[in-house]
Backbone as a ProteinNet text record, in pm:
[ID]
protein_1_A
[PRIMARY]
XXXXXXXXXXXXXXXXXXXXXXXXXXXXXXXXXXXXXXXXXXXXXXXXXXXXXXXXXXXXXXXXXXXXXXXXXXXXXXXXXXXXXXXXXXXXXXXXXXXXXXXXXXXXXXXXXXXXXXXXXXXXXXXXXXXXXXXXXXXXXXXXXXXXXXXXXXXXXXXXXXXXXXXXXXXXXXXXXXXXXXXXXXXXXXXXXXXXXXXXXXXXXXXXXXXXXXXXXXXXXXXXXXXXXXXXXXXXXXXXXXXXXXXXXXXXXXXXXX
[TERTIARY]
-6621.4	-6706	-6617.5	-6662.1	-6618.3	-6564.2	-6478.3	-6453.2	-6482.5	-6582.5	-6614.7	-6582	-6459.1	-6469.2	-6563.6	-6675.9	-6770.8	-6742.4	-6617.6	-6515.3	-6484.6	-6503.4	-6390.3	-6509.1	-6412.1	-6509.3	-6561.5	-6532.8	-6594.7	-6660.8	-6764.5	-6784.4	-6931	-7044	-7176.5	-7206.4	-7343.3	-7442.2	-7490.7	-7532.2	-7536.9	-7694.1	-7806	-7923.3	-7863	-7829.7	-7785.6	-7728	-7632.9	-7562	-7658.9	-7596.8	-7677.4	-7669.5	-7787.4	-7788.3	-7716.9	-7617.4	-7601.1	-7577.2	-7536.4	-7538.3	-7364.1	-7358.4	-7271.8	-7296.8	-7245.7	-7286.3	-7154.1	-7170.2	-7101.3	-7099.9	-6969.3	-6963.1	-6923	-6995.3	-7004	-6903.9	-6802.5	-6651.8	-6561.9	-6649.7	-6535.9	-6408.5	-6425.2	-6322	-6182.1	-6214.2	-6027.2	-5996.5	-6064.1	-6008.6	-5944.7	-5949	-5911.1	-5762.4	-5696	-5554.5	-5574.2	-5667.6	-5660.1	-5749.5	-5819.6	-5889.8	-6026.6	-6081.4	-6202.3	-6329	-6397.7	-6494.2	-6603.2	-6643.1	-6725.9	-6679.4	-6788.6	-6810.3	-6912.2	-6894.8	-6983.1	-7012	-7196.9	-7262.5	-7412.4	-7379.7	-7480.9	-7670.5	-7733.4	-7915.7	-7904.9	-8014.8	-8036.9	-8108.3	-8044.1	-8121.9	-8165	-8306.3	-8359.6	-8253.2	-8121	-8015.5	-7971.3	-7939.6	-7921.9	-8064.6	-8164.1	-8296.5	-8259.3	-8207.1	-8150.1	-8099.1	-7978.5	-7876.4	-7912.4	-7965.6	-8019.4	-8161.1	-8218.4	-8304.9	-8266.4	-8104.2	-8016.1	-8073.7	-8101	-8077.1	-7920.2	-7877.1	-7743.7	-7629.9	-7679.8	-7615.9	-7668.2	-7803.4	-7891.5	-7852.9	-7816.1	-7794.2	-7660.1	-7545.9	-7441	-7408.3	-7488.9	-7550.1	-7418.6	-7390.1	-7343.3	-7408.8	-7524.3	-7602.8	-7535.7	-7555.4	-7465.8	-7341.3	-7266.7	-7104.4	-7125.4	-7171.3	-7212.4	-7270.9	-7360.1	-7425.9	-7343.3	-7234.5	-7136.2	-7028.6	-6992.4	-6922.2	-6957.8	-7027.7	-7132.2	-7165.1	-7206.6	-7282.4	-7173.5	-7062.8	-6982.2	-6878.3	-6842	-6771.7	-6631.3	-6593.3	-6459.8	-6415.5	-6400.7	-6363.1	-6279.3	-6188.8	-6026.8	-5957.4	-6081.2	-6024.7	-6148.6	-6101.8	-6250.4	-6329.8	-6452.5	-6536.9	-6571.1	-6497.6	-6547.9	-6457.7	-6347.5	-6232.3	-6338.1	-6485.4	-6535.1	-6573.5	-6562.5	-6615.2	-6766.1	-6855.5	-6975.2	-7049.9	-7067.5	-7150.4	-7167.1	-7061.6	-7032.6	-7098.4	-7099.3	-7156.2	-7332.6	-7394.1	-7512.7	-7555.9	-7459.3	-7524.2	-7545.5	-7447.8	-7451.6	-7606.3	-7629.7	-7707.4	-7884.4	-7844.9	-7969.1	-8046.6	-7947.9	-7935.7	-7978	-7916.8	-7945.2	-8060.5	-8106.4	-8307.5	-8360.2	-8360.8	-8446.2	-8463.2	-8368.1	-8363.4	-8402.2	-8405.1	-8461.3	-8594.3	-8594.2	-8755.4	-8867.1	-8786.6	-8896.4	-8801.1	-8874.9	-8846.9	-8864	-8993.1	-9072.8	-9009.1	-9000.4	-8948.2	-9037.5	-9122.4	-9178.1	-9141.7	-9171.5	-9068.8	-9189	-9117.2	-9268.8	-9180.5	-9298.8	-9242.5	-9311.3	-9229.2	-9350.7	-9379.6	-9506.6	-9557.9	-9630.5	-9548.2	-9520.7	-9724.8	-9754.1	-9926.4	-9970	-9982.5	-10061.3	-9995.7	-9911	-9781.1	-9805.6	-9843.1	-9813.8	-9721.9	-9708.1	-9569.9	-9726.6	-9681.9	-9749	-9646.6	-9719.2	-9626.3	-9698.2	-9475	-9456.6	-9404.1	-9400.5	-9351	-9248.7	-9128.5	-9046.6	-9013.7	-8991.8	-8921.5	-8782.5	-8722.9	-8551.8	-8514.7	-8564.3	-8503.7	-8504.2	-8568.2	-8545.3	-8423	-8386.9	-8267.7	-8135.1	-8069.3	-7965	-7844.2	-7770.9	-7598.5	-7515.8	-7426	-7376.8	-7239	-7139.3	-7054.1	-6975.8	-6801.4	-6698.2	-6705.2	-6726	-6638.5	-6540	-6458.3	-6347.2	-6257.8	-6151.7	-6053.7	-5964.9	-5936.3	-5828.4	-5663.4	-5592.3	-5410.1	-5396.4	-5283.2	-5186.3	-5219.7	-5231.3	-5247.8	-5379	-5504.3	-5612.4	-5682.5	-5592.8	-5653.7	-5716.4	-5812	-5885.4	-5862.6	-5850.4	-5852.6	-5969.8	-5963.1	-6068.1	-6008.9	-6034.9	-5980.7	-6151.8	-6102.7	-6234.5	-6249	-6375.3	-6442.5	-6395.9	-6383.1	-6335.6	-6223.8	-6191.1	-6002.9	-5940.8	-5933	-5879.3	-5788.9	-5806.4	-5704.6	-5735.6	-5604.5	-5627.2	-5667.7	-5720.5	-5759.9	-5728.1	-5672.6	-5686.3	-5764.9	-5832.9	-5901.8	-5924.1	-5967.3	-6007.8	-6107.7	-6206.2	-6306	-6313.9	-6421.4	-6396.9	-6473.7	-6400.4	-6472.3	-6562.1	-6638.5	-6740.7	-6623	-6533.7	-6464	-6421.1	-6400	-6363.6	-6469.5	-6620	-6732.6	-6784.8	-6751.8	-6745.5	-6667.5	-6536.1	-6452.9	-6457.2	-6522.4	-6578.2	-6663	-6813	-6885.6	-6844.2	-6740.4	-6696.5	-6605.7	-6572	-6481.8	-6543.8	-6666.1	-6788.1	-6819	-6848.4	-6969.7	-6846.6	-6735.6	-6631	-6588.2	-6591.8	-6597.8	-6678.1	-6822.5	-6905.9	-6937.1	-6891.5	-6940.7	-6851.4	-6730.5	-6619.4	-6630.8	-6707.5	-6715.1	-6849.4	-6952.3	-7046.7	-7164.7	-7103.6	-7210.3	-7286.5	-7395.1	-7464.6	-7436.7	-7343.7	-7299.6	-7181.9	-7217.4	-7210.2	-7040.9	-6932.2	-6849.7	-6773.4	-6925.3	-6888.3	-6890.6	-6959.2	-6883.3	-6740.8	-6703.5	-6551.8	-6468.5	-6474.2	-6408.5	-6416	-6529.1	-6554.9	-6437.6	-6471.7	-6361.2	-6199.5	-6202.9	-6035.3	-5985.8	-6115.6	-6039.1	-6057	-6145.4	-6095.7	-6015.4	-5968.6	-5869	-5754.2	-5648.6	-5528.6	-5405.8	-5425.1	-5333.4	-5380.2	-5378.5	-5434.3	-5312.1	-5328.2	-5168	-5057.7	-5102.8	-4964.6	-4899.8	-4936.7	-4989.4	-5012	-4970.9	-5024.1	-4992.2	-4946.2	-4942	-5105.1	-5113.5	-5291.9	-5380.6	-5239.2	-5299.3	-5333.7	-5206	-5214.2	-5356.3	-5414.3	-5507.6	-5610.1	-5626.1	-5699.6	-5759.7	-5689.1	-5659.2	-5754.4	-5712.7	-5730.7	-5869.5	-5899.8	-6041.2	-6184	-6186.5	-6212.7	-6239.5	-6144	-6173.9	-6190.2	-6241.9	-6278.6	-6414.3	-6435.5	-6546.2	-6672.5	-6809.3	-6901.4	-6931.6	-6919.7	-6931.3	-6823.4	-6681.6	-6602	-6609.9	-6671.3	-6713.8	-6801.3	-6920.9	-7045.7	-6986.7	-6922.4	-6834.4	-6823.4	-6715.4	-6611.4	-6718.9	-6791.8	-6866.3	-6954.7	-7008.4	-7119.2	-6997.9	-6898.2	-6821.6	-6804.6	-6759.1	-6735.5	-6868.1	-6991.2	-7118.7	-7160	-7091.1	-7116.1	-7074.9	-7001.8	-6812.3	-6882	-6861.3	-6870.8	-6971.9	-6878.4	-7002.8	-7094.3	-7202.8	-7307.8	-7377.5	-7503.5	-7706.3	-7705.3	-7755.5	-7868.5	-8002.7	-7963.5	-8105.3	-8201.2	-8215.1	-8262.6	-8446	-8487.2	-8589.8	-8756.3	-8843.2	-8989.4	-9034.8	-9167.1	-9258.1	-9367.5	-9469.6	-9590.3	-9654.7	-9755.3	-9823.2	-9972.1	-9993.4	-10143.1	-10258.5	-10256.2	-10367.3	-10247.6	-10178.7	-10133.9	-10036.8	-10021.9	-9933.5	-9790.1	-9710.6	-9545.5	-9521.1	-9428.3	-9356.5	-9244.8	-9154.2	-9002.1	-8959.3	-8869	-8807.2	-8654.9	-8634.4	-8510.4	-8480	-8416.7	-8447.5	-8321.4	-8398.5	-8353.1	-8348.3	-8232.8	-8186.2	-8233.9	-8320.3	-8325.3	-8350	-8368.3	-8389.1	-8434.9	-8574.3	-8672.7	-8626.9	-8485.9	-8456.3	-8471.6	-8433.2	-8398	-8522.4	-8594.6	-8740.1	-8852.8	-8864.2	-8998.3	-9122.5	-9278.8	-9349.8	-9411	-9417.6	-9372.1	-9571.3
3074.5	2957.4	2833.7	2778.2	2617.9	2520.3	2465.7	2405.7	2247.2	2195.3	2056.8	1985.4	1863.5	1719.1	1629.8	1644.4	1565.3	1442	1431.1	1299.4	1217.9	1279.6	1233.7	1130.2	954.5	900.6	938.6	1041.3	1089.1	1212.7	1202.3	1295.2	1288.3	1360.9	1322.2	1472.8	1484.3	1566.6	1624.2	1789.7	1817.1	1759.5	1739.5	1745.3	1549.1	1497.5	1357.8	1379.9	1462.9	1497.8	1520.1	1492.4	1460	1610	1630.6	1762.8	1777.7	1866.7	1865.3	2020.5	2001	2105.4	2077	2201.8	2213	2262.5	2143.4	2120.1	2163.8	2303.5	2340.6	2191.3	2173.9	2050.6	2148.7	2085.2	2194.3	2157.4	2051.4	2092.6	2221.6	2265.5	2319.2	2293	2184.4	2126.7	2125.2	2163	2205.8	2063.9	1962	1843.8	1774.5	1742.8	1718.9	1800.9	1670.1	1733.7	1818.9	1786.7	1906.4	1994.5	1983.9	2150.3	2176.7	2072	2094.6	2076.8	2206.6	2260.4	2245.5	2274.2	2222.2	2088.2	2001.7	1969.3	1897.6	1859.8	1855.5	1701.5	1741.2	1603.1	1605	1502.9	1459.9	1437.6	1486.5	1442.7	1286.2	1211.8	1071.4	1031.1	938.6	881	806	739.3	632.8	493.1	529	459.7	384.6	503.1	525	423.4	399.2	362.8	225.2	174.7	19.8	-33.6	71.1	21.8	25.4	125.1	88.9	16.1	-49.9	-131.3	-284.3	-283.3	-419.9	-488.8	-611.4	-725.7	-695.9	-728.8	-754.9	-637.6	-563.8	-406.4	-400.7	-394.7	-353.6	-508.5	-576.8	-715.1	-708.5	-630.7	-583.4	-452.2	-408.8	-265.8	-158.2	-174.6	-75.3	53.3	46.5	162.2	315.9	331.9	449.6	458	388.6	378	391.9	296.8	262.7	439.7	522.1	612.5	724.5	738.4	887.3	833.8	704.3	663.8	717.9	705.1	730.4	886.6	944.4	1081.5	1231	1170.6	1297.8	1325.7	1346.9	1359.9	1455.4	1502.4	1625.6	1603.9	1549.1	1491.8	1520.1	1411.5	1391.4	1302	1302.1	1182.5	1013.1	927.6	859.7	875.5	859.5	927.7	849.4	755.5	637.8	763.4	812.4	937	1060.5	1105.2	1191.1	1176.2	1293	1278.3	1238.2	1207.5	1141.8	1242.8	1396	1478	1571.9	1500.2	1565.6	1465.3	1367.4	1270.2	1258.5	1294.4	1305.8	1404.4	1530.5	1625.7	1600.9	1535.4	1476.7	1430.3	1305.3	1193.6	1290.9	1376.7	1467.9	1510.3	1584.4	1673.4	1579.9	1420.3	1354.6	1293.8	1281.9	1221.1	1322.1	1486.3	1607.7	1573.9	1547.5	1563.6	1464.8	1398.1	1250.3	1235.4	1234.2	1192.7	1286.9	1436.9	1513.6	1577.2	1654.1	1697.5	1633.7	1605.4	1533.3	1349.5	1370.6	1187.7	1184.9	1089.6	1003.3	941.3	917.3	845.5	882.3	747.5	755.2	811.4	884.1	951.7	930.5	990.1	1018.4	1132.3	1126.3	1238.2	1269.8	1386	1327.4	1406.7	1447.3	1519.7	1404.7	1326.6	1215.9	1071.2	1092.1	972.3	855.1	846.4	758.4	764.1	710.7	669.9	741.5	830.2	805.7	856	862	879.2	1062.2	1115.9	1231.3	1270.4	1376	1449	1535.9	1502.7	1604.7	1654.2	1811.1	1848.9	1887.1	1787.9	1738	1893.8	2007.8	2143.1	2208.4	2217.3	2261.6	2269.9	2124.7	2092.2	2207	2249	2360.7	2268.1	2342.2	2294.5	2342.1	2227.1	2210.9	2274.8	2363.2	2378.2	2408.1	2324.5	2329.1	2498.5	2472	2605.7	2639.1	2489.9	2498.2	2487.2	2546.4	2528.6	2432.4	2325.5	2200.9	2279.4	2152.7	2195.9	2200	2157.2	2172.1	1947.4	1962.5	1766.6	1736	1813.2	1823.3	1737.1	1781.9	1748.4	1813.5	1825.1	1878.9	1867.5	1982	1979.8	2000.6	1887.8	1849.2	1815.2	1928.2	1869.4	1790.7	1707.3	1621.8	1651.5	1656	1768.3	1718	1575.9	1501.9	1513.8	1429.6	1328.4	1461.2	1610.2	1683	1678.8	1526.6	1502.7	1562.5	1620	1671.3	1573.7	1569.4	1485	1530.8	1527.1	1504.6	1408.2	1478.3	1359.7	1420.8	1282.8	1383	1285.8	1392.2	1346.5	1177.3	1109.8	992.1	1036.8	943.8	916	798.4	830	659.1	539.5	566.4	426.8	390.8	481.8	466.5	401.5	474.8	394.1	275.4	195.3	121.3	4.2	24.8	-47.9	-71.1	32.6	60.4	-84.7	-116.1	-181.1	-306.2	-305.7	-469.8	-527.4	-458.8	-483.9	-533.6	-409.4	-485.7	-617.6	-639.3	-702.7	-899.7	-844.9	-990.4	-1002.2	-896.6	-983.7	-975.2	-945.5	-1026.9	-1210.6	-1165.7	-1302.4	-1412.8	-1336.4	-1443.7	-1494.7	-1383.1	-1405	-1468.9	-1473	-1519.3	-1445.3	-1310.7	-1220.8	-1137.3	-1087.3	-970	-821.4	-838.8	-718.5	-639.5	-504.6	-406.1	-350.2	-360.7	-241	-87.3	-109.6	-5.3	160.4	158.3	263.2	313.6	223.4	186.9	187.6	188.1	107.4	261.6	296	475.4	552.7	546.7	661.6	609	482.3	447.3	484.8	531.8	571.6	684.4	788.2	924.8	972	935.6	953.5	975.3	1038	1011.7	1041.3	1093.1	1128.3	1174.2	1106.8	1196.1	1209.1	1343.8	1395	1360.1	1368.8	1402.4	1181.6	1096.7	945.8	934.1	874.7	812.6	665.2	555	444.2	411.5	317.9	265.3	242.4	123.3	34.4	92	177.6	258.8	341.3	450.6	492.9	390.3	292.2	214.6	163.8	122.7	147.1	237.5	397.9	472.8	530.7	493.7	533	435.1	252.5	166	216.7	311.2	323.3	428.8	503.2	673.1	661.5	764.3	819.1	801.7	786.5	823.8	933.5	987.6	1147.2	1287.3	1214	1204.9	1174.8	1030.7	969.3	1081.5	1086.9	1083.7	1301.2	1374.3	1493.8	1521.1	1379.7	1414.8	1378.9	1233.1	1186	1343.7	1387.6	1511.1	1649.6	1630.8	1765.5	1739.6	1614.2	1601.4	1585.7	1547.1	1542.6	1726.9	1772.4	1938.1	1989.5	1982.9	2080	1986.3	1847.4	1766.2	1830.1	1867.3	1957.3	1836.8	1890.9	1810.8	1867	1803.4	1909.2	1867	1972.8	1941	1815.3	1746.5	1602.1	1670.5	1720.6	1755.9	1870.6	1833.1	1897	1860.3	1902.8	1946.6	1843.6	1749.6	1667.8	1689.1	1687.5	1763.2	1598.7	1636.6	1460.8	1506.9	1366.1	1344.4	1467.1	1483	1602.1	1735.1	1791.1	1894.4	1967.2	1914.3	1919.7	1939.8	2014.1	2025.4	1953.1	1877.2	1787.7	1742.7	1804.9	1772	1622.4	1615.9	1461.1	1485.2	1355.8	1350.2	1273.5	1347.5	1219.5	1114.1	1042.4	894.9	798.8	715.7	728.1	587.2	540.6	377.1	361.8	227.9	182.2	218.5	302.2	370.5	510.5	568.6	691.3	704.7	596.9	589	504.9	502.4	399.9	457.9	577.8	632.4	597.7	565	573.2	671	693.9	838.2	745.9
15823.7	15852.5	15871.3	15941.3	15997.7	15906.8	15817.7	15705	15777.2	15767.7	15796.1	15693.7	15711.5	15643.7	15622.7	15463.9	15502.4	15480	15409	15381.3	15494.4	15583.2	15672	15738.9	15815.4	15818.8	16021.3	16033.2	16179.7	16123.8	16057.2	16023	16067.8	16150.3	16184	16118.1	16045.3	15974	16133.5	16110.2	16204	16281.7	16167.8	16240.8	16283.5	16296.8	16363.2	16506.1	16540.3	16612.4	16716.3	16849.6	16970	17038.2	17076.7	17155.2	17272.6	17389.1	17452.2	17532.9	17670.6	17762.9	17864.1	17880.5	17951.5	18110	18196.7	18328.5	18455.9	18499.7	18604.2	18708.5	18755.5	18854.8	18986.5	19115.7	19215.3	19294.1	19270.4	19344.1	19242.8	19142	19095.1	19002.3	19030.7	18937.3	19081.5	19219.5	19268.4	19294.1	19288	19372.7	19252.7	19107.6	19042.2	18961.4	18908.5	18860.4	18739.1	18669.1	18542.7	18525.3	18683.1	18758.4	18674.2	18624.6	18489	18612.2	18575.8	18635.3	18564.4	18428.4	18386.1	18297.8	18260.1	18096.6	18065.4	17932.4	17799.2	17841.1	17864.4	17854	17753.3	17706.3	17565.8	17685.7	17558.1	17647.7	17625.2	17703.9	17702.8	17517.3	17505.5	17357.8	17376	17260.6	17233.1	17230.5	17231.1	17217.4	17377.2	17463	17564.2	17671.7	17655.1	17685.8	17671.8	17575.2	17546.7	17635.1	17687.3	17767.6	17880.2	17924.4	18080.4	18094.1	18000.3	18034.5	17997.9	18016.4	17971.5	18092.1	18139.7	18211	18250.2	18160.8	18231.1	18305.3	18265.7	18311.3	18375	18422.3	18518	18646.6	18642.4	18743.1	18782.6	18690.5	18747.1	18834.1	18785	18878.7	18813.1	18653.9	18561.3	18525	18525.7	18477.2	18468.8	18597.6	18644.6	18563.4	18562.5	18450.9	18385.9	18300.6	18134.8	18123	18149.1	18128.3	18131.2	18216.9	18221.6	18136.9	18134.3	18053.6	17878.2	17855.1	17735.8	17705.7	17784	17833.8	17782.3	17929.7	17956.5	17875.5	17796.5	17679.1	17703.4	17761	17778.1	17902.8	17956.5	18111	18152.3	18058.4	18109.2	18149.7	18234.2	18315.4	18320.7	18399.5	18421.6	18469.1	18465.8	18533.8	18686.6	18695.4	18806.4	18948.1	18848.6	18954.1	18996.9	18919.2	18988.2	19174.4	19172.9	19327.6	19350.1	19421.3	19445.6	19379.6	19452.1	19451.2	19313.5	19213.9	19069.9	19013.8	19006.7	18955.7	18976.1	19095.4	19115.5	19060.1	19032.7	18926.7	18844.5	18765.7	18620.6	18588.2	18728.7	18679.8	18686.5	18767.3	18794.2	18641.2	18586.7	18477.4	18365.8	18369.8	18246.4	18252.7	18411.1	18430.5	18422.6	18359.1	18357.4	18236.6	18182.1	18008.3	17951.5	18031.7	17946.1	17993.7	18114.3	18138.2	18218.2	18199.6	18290	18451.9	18467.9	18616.4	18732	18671.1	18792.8	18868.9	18934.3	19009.5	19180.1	19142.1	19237.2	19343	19460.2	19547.6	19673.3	19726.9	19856	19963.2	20059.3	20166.4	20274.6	20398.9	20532.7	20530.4	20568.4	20601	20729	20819.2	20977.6	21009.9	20932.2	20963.1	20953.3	20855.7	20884.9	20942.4	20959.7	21030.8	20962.9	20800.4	20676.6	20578.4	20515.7	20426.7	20268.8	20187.8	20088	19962.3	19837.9	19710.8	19731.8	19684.2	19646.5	19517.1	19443.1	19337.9	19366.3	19337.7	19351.7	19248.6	19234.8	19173.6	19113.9	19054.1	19006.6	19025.8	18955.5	18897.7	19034.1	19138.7	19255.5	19304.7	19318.9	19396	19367.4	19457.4	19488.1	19489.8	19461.4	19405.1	19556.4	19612.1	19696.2	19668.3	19672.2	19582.2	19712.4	19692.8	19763.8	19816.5	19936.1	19981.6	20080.9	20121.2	20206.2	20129.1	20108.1	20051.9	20071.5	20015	20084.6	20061.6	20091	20163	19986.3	19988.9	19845.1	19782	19892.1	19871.9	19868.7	19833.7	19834.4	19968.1	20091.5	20228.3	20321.7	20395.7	20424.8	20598.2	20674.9	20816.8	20871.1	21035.1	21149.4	21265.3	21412.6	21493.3	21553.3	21575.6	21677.1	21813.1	21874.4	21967.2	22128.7	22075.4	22219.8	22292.1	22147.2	22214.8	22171.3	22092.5	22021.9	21928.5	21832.4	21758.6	21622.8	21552.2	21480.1	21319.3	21294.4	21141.4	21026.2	20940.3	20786.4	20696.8	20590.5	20587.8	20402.5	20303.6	20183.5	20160.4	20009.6	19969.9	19897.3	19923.1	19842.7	19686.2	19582	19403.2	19461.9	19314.2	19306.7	19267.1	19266.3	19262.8	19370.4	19512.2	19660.9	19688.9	19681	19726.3	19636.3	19546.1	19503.6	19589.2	19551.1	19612.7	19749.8	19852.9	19974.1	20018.5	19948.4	19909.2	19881.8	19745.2	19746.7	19847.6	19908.6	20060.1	20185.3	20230.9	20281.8	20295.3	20118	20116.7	20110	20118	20122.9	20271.3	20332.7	20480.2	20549	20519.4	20569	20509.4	20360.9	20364	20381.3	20401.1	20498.9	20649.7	20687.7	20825.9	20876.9	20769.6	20767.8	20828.7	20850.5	20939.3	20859.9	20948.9	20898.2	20942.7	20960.4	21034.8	20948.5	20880.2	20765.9	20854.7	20780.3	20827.3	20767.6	20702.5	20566	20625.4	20751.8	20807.7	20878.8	20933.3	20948.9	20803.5	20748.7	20599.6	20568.5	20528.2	20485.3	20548	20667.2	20737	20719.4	20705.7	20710.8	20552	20453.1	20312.2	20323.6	20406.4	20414.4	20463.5	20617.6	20697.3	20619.5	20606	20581.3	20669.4	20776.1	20903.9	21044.7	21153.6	21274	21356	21385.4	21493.7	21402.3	21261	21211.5	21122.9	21205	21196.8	21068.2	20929.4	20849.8	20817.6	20911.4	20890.6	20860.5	20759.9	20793.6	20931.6	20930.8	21038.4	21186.3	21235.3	21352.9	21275.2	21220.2	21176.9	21198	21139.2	21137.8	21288.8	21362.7	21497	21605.2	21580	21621.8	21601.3	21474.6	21455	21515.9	21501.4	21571.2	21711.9	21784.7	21910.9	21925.3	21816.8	21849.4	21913.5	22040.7	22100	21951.4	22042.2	21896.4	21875.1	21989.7	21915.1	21845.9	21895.4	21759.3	21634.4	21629.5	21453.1	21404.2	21529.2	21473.6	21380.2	21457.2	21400.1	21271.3	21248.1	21146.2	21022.6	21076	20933	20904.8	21033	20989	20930.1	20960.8	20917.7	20761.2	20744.2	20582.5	20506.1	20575.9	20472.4	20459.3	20511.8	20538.6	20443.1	20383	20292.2	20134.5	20161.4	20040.2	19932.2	19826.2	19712.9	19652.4	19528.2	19493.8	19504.7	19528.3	19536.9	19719.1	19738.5	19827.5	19848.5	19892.4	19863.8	19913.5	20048.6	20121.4	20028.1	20024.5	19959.1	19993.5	19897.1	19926.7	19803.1	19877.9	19761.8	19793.4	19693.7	19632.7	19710.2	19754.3	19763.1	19675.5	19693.2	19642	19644	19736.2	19793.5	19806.8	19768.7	19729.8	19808.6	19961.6	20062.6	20008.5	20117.6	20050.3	20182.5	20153	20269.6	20251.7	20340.8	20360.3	20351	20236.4	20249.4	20186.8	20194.5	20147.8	19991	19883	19777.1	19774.5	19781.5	19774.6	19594.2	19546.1	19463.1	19445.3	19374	19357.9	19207.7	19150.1	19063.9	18955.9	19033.3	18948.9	18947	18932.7	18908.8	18753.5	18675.2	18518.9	18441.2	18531	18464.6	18573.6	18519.3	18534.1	18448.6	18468.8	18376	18273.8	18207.1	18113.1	18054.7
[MASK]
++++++++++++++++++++++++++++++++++++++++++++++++++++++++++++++++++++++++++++++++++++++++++++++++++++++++++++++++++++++++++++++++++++++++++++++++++++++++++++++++++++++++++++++++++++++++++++++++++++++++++++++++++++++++++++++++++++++++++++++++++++++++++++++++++

């Protein structure tokens, strides 16, 4: 048997101790340096409920952090370094457990060509799981259909698309425009070499004047491979209909009415 320190001052009684599950991540763990495929995340607490109904976390738009920060416990690493589509598992898994399966979200519905409220079911959703194998530098090959250049390119973390975002959102408001270049910006942090090319700027360059149906390729080749769930799914409406939508991630993912 287990010789527990009840001395010791890290010591938690077991019925205190927070329940948890262990959550397969659907890259696998290969894109990361210490290759961790699964781990250990705690259920949501009455504790946990505090924090994301902060004002001020919630106006910094922390939630998401503060919560895996908190949550995921055996990592390794930070969690801001997960890739996007590991992280949406996470957050999946911790709104089942906390507040139910079920999540609401309005849809179209192309039979009656209205927008109405659907039920989806969270537990449905299917696991997206890496199945291209990347290089030794965790880079990933694309030749593009046009110009035939060959691409390298790797996955972005929520701290790429973060930083993605605050980049955005400073030259527009330098430039005073409304005009988003967060798709440009995206591809110039996946890119990492075309024809062999890894200066930025030449990259930088080269992509600006790529054909659109080059862009339009590579963005669809990497939303293809990129592990995570499937969004892509079925909501229950009012009157009992199944209707294809997409789930969409807002505010009210973590403040459902219960």
């Amino acid at each position: 048997m287990e010789n527990k320190n009840v001395m010791s001052p890290n010591y938690v009684p077991e019925e205190y101790s927070v329940p948890y599950d262990i959550i397969e991540l659907p890259s696998q763990g290969l894109l990361y340096q210490n290759k961790k495929s699964s781990v250990k995340v705690e259920y949501l607490t009455a504790m946990d409920e505090t924090i994301i109904t902060s004002p001020n976390i919630i106006a910094n738009n922390k939630v998401v952090d503060t919560l895996l920060e908190r949550k995921v416990k055996d990592l390794g690493f930070d969690p801001s370094e997960l890739l996007d589509g590991d992280r949406v598992a996470i957050l999946v898994f911790l709104r089942v457990t906390g507040f139910g399966n079920e999540y609401t979200q309005l849809i179209f519905n192309e039979k009656t060509g209205e927008y109405e409220s659907g039920v989806i079911d969270l537990t449905t959703l299917q696991p997206k799981m890496l199945t291209v194998k990347p290089d030794e530098n965790n880079h990933f090959d694309f030749q593009l259909p046009i110009s035939k250049k060959k691409i390298k390119f790797r996955l972005l973390t929520a701290k790429d698309e973060q930083e993605i975002t605050l980049q955005d959102e400073s030259m527009m408001k330098r430039s005073n425009s409304e005009i988003s270049n967060k798709l440009i910006l995206t591809l110039e942090r996946q890119v990492v070499s075309i024809d062999g090319e890894t200066d930025k700027m030449k990259i930088s360059n080269i992509l600006k004047n790529l054909k659109i149906m080059d862009s339009r390729s590579l963005r669809k080749y990497i939303g293809e491979i990129e592990p995570g769930l499937n969004l892509q799914t079925v909501a229950r409406t009012q009157g009992g209909e199944s209707v294809s939508c997409f789930l969409r991630f807002n505010r009210t993912f973590f403040w459902p009415e219960l």
